[in-house]
C-alpha positions in Angstrom: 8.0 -27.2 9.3 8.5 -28.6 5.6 9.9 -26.3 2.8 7.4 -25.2 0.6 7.0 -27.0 -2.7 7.7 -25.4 -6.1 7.2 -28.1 -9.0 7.7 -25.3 -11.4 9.9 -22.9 -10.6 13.9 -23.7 -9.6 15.9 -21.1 -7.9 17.4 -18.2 -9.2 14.3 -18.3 -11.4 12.2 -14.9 -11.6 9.0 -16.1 -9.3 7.3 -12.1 -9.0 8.2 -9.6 -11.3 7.4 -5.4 -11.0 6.7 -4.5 -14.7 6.6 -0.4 -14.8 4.1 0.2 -12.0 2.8 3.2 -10.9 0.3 3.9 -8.1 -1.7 7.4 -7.7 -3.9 8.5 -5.2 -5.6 11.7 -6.3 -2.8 14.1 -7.4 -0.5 11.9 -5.2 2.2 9.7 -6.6 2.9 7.1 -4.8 4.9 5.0 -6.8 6.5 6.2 -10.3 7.3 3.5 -13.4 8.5 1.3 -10.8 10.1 -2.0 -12.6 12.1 -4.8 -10.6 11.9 -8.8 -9.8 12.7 -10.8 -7.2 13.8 -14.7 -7.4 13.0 -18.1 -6.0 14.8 -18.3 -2.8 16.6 -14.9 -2.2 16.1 -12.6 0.0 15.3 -9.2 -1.9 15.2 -6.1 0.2 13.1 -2.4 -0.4 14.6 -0.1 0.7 14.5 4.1 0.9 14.1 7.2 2.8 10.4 7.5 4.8 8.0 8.0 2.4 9.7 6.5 -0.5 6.9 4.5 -1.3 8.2 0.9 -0.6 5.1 -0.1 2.5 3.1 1.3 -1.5 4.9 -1.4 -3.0 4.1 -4.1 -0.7 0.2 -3.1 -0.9 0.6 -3.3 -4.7 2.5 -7.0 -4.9 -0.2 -8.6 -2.3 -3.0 -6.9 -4.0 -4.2 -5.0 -1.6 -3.7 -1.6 -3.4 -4.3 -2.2 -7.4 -1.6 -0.3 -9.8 -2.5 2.7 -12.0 -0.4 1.2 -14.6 1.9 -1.6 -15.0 1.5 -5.0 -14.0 2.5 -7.6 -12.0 3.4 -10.9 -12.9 3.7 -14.1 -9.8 5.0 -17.2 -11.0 4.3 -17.0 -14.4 0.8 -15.3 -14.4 0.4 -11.5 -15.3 -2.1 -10.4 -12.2 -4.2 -7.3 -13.4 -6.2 -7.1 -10.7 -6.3 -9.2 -7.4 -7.2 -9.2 -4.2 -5.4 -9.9 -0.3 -7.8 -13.1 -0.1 -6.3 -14.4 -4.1 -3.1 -13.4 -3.1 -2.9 -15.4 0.3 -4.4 -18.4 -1.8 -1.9 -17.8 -4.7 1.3 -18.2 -1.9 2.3 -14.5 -0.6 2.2 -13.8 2.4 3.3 -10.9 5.0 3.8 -9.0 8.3 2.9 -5.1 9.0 4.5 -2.1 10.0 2.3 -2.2 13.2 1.4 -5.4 14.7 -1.7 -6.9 13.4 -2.4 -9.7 15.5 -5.9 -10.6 17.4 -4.5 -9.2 21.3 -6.8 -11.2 23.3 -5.9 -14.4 21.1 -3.2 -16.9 22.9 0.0 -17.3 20.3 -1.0 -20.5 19.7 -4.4 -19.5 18.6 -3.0 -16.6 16.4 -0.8 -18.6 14.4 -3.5 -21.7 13.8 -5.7 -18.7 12.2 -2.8 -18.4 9.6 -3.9 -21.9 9.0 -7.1 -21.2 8.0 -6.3 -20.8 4.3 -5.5 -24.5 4.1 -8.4 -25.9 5.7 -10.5 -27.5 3.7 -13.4 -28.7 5.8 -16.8 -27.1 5.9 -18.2 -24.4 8.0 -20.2 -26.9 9.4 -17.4 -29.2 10.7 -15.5 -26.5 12.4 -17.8 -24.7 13.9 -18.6 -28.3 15.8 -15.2 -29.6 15.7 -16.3 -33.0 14.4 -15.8 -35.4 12.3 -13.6 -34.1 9.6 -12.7 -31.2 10.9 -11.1 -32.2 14.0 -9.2 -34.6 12.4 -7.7 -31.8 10.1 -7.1 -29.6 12.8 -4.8 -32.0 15.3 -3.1 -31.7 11.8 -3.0 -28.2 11.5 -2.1 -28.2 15.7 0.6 -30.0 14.6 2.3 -28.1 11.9 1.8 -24.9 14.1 3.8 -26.4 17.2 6.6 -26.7 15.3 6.4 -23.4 13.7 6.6 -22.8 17.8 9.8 -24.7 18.3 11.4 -23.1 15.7 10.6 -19.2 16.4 11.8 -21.0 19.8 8.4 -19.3 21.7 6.9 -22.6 23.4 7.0 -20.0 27.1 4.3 -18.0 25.3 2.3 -20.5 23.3 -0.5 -20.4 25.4 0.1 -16.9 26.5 -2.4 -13.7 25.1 -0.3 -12.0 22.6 -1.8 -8.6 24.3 0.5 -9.3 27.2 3.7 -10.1 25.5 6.4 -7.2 24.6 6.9 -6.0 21.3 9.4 -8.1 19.7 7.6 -11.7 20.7 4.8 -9.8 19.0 6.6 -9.5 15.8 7.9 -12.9 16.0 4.4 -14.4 16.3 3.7 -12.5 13.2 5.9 -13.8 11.7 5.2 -17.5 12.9 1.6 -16.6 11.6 3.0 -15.4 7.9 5.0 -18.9 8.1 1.7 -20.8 8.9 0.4 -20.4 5.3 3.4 -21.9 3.8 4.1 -18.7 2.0 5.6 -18.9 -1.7 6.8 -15.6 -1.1 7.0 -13.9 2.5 6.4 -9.8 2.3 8.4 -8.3 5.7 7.3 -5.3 6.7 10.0 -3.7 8.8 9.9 -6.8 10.6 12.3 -5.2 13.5 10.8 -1.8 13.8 11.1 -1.0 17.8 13.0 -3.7 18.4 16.3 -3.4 20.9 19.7 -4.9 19.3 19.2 -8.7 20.8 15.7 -8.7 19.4 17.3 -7.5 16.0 19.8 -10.7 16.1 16.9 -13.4 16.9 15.0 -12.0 14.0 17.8 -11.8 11.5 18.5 -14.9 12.2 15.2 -16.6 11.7 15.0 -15.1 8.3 17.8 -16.5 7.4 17.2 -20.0 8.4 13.7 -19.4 6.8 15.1 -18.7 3.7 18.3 -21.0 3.9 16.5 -24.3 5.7 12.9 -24.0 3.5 13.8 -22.2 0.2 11.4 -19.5 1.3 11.3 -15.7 -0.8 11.7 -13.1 0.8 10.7 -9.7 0.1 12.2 -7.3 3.1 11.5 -3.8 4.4 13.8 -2.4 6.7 15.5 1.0 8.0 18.1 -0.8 9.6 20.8 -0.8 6.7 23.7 -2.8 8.5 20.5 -5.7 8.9 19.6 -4.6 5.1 23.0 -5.4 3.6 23.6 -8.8 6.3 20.6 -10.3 5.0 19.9 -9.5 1.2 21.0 -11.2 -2.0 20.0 -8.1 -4.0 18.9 -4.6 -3.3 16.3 -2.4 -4.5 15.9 1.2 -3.8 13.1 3.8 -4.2 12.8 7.5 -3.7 10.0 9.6 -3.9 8.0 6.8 -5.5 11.1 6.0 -8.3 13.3 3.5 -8.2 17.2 5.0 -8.0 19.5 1.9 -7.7 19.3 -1.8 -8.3 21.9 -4.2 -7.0 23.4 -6.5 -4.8 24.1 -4.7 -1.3 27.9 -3.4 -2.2 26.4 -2.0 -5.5 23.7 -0.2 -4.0 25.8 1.1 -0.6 28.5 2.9 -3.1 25.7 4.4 -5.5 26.2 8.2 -5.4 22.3 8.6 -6.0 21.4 6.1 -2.6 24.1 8.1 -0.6 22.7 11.2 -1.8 19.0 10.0 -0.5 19.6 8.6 2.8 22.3 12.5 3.4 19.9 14.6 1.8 22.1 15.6 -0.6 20.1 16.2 -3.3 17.7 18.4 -1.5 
């Protein structure tokens, strides 16, 4: 797996930035004059009590949910409106709360679909597997076995992702999110249900993710001792407004994020 190219940007750079967004549904606030960024190569965590509005968030950056107000701005270009399909083009991509993969489909097959946005032959081809097309996808094969080797699941490559338990699940997810050569990964509470050796794999595949291809990260995650392991900077929301900003030790001695995840303040 080869780390994904940025001509433009180097690290530390802003690559997305959160530019006073709000998100309403009805009468409902979502999300409240939210405003943060997150830079080449770090990994930035969301984090916040359930119902905080970060999952929102998420929606918002990989357009699947369009702001209110406020904008959103991905290397360099302010994004009024766009779509999941524009932002999976653009270089962002991401796991789910629950599971989203096709059950029936082997994990091979699963992560090849996250191929799909790179594929440049026509309908035609594929549908056949000729010609140009087959050529491109013994390249695609390729680049997806050693996605494979490296979330260490060759047992289950050719296994129905249906059958597997939970937390192979999530890391073929994750191997699927890595298939598209993401510019910027979105992680969904990425060990939700997971027991504590199934925590440990996946903390450290985000790491070497991050710290082997230069990969973004944006994280979501309940676990806080993972939370403050893993992140270069923490942001944190409540009730749809953000309350702290920080690296981890910032944001762990803030009065307001104590007060938040004790109930203090109600």
């Amino acid at each position: 797996m080869r780390a994904p190219d940025h001509p433009i940007l180097s690290k530390g750079d802003v690559l997305l930035a959160v530019e006073n967004v709000s998100l309403g549904f009805g009468g409902v606030k979502a999300l409240t004059d939210v405003s943060f960024d997150i830079r080449k190569s770090e990994i930035r965590a969301i984090i916040g009590p359930n119902g905080a509005g970060k999952t929102s968030m998420l929606n918002c950056i990989n357009g699947f949910y369009y702001p209110t107000q406020g904008q959103i701005t991905f290397k360099g270009v302010k994004r009024p409106k766009m779509r999941p399909f524009e932002a999976a083009r653009g270089g962002i991509a991401r796991t789910f709360q629950n599971v989203a993969l096709f059950k029936s489909m082997s994990t091979l097959d699963n992560i090849m679909a996250g191929r799909s946005i790179r594929m440049r032959s026509n309908f035609f081809w594929q549908l056949f597997r000729h010609g140009p097309a087959l050529k491109e996808e013994v390249e695609h094969r390729r680049f997806v076995e050693e996605i494979i080797d490296f979330l260490e699941i060759q047992h289950i490559r050719k296994t129905p992702v249906g059958r597997l338990p939970y937390g192979l699940q999530k890391r073929v997810e994750l191997g699927r999110a890595l298939a598209m050569e993401p510019d910027l990964l979105l992680l969904d509470e990425p060990m939700a249900g997971m027991n504590l050796e199934e925590k440990e794999d996946m903390s450290r595949f985000i790491l070497e993710v991050n710290q082997q291809y230069g990969t973004t990260i944006a994280l979501i995650e309940h676990d806080m001792g993972v939370v403050m392991d893993l992140s270069d900077r923490v942001v944190v929301l409540e009730y749809g407004r953000k309350i702290a900003d920080g690296t981890p030790d910032e944001v762990k001695r803030d009065q307001r994020v104590i007060d938040a995840y004790l109930g203090v303040a109600h």
